[in-house]
N, C-alpha and C positions, 0 to 999 in steps of 0.2 A: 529464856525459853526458846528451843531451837522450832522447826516449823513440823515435827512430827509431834511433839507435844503439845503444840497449837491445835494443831489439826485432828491428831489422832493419828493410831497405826493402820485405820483402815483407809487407806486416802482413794482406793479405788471400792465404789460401790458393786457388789457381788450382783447386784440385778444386772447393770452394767455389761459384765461378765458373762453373762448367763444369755442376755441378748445379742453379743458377739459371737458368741458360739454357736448360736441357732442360724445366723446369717452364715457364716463360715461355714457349717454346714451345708445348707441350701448352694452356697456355691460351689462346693466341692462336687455335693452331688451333679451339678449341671455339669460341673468340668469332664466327672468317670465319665455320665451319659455321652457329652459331647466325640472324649475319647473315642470311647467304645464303637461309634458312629462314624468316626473319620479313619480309625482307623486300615478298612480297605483301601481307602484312598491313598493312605502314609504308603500300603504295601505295592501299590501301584504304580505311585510317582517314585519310589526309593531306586529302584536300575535306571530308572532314564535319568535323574537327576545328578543319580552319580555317574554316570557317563560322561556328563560336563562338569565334574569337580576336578582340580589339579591339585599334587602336593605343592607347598610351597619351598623353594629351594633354600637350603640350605646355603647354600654360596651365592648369597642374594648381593645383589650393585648396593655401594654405599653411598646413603644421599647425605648433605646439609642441610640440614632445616631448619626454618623458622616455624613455630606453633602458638598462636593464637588465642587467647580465651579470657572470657568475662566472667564478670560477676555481680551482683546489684548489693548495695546497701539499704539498712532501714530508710522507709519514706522518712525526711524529715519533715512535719507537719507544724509549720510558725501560725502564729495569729494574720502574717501576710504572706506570705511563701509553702506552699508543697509544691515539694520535690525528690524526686527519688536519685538514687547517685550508682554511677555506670565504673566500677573500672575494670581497666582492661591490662592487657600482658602481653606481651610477646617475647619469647625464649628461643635464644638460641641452642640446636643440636648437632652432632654430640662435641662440639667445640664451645664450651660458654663462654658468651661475652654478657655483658653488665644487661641485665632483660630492659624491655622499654614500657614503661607506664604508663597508661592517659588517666586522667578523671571526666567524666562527663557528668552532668547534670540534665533530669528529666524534669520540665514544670508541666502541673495540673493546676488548672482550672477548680474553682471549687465547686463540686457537684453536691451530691443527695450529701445527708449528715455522716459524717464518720467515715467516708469508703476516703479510700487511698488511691493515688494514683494504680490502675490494674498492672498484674502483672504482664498483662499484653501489651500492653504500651510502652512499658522497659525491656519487657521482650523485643520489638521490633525496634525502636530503638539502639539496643545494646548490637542486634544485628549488624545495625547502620552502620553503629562505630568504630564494628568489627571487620566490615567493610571500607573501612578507611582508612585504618591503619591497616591492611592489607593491600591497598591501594597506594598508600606510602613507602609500603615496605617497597612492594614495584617498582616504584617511580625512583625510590632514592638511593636501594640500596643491591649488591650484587654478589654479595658474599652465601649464597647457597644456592639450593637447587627447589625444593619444592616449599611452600608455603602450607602449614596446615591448619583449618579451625579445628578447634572442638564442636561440631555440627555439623550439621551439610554445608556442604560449597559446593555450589550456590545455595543460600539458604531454600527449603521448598518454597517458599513464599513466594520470593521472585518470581519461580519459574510458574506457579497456580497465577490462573487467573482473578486474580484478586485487586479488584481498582486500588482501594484503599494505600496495596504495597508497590507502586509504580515506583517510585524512588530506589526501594531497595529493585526492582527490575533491572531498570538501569543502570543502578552503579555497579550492580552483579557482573553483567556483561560488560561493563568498563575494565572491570579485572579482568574478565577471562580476556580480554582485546591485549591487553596492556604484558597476561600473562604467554600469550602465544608470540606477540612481540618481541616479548625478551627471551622467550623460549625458557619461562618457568615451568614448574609443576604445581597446581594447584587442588587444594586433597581436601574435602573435612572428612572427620572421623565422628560415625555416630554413636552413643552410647546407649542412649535410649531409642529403640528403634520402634514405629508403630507401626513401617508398612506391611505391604502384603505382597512386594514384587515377585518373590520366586514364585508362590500360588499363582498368581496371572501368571507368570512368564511358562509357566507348565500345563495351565489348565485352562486359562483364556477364558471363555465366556462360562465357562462349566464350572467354574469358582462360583459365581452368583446362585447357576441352580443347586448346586452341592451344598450352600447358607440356605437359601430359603425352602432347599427340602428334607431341611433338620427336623427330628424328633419334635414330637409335642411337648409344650412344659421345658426344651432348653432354649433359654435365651438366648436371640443372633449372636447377642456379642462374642456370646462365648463359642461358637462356633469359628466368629473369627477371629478370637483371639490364636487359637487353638489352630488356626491356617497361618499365623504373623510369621515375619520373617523371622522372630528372634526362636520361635517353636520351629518351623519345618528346618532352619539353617542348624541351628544344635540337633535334630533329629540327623539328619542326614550327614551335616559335616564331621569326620574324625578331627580330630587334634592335630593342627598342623596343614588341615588341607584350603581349598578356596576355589569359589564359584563367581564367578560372573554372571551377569542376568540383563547383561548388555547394557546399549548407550538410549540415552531421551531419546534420539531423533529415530532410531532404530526400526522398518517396518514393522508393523501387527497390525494382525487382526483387521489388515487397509486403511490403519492410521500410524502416526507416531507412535511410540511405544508408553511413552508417561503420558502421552492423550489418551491413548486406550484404555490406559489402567486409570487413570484418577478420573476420565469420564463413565467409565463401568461402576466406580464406586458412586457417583451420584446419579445413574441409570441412563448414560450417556443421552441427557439432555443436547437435543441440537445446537442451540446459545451457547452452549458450554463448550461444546465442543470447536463451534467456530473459534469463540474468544480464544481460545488455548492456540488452537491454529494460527490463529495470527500473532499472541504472543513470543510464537517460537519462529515464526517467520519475521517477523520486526527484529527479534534478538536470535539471528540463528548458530551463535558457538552456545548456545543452550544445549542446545541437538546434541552438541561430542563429550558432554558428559556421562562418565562411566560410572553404574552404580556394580558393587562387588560387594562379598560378605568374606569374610575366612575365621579360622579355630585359630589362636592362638595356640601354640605345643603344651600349656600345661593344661592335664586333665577336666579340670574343673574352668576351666575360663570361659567368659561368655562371649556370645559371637561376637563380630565387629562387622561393624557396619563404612565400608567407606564410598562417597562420590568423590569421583577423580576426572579432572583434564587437565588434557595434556602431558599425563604420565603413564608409563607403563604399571598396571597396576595391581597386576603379578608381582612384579620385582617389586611395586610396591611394598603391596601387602608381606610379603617376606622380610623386607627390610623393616616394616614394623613388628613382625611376628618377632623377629631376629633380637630386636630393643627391645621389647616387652622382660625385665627383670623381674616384675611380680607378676601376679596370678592372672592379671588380664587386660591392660592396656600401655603401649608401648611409651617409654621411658620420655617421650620430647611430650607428650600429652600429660602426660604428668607432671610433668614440672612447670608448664602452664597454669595448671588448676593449679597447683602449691603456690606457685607465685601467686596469681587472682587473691585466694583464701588467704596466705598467711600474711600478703601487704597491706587487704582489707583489715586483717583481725590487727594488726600491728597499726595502722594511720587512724584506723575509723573515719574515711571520709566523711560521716555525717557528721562528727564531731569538729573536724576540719574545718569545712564550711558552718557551723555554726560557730564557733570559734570568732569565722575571717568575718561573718556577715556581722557580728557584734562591734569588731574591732571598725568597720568600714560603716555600719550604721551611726556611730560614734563622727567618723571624720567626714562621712555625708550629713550629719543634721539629723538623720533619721531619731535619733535620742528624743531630741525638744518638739518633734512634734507633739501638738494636743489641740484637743477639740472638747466644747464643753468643760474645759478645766481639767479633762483626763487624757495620760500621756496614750499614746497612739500604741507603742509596745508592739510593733508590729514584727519584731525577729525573736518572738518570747513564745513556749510553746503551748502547743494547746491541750494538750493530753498531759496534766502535772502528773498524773500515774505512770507514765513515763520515764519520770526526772531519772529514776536509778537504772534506768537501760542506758540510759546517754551517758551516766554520771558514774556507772558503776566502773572499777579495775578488777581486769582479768586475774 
């Protein structure tokens, strides 16, 4: 009996259905409203914005690069060990040599029942890692020109005020120290994009009252979603073209330019705005960070988001427009993620490490533990409804 005759042909409930659809609605309507509303403003900002867009050149400098990027495996959760598993990549372009692999391992504590290590804590983590072996790539090796994540570089983290991410702080600006030294370039490339730079960089304090003197009945968010760089940069940018929206350290508004704007989004609280101040004067190659957006040349591609130092990032962005073979992110970022994905789906590090902890529970003793007469089983899992995710073949 296969699992549609187990289950039945209706495996999705129509009420189900019928309740996504009324939400879906609901939010469409806020979206037209929101439109409808912003749009004098789109008509507004579209001549001065494009004023400061460039094409991107054709006859763009060719770089070598190295590209960056992670990925997380299932938490593996034992009777004595969670932990979640990091690996990472690094691809050479457009010259390949053999890519470099790490594994990392994330331990949790065992908290409330059933939760997993978060994904923020492999989030910032996987950062770390990626920060390190981009810190190696530096220190050890010489063979290219620009370095790039798949993410911000410097991740946002670092440069926010954030106690908690002091490590990632610092070793950020170890890089960029390490990368102006050797006279690297140092790039991430965003995919997901949530800011709102080019709105502040055009409209400064009048962002805020533009949100809060939205229609009645449409939620803020969607006012700013509908301001996000990933809507005004495809409204404005053609295919092919690219805007700058300048550097962190940059004046505004009588402050920094990333203090302006990410103390505007929390109603620039004073505290906050000191902290920041000082975190870019303790760490000031924060400052020469270039954030830019550009079109890819094929019609349909989605904007691209990149922070850059220490590169030109025009010629950049062209020489990624230039590699981009598919519909929308350039050929050395792609074959990062391909490496990350298919080395995961092919090793199964959780599998790996459960495997090694068995074999080394065994030549540690771990086996013959017992107490009360029962064996301790401490590398045995705890979720037996699991056994066929770990167990199963592709």
């Amino acid at each position: 009996m296969d699992e549609r005759e187990e289950w039945g042909e209706d495996l999705l409930d129509p009420d189900v259905y019928s309740v996504a659809l009324e939400k879906a609605r609901k939010i469409a309507g806020s979206m037209r409203e929101a439109w409808e509303y912003l749009l004098p403003v789109y008509e507004r900002l579209a001549p001065i914005i494009r004023g400061d867009i460039r094409e991107l050149s054709e006859s763009h400098e060719e770089y070598e690069v190295i590209a960056v990027d992670s990925t997380f495996s299932p938490t593996l959760s034992l009777r004595g060990l969670r932990a979640g598993f990091i690996l990472l990549a690094a691809v050479t372009y457009p010259r390949p040599s053999r890519p470099i692999f790490r594994l990392k391992h994330v331990r949790s504590g065992l908290r409330d029942e059933d939760e997993d290590p978060s994904d923020a804590i492999i989030s910032v983590r996987a950062k770390k890692e990626e920060l390190l072996l981009i810190r190696d790539i530096l220190i050890h090796r010489d063979d290219y020109d620009v370095v790039v994540r798949d993410g911000d570089l410097p991740p946002a983290d670092a440069v926010l005020e954030l106690r908690r991410r002091t490590g990632i702080t610092s070793l950020s600006h170890e890089v960029l120290e390490l990368a102006k030294k050797k006279d690297k370039g140092l790039v991430g490339l965003v995919k997901r994009i949530s800011t709102s730079l080019i709105a502040y960089r055009y409209l400064g304090k009048e962002l805020l009252e533009i949100v809060n003197s939205r229609p009645e009945g449409v939620p803020q968010g969607v006012v700013w979603d509908l301001l996000s760089d990933p809507v005004l940069a495809w409204l404005m940018l053609d295919p092919g073209e690219f805007l700058s929206v300048g550097k962190y350290g940059e004046e505004f508004d009588g402050m920094r330019f990333i203090v302006s704007y990410f103390s505007s989004m929390v109603r620039r609280k004073e505290k906050y705005i000191k902290r920041m101040n000082k975190r870019l004067e303790d760490f000031p190659l924060f400052n020469e960070v270039e954030v830019v957006f550009y079109r890819p040349r094929a019609s349909g591609a989605p904007v691209v988001k990149l922070t850059g130092f220490n590169a030109d990032m025009w010629e950049f962005s062209s020489f990624s427009a230039g590699s981009t073979r598919g519909p929308s992110y350039p050929d050395f970022i792609n074959l990062a993620d391909t490496a990350c994905i298919e080395h995961a789906r092919s090793i199964r590090p959780e599998m790996v490490m459960l495997d090694a902890l068995r074999v080394a529970s065994e030549s540690e003793g771990l086996g013959k533990l017992k107490f009360r007469g029962r064996r301790a089983d401490l590398v045995s899992l705890q979720n037996v409804q699991k056994l066929h995710l770990f167990y199963r073949r592709e």
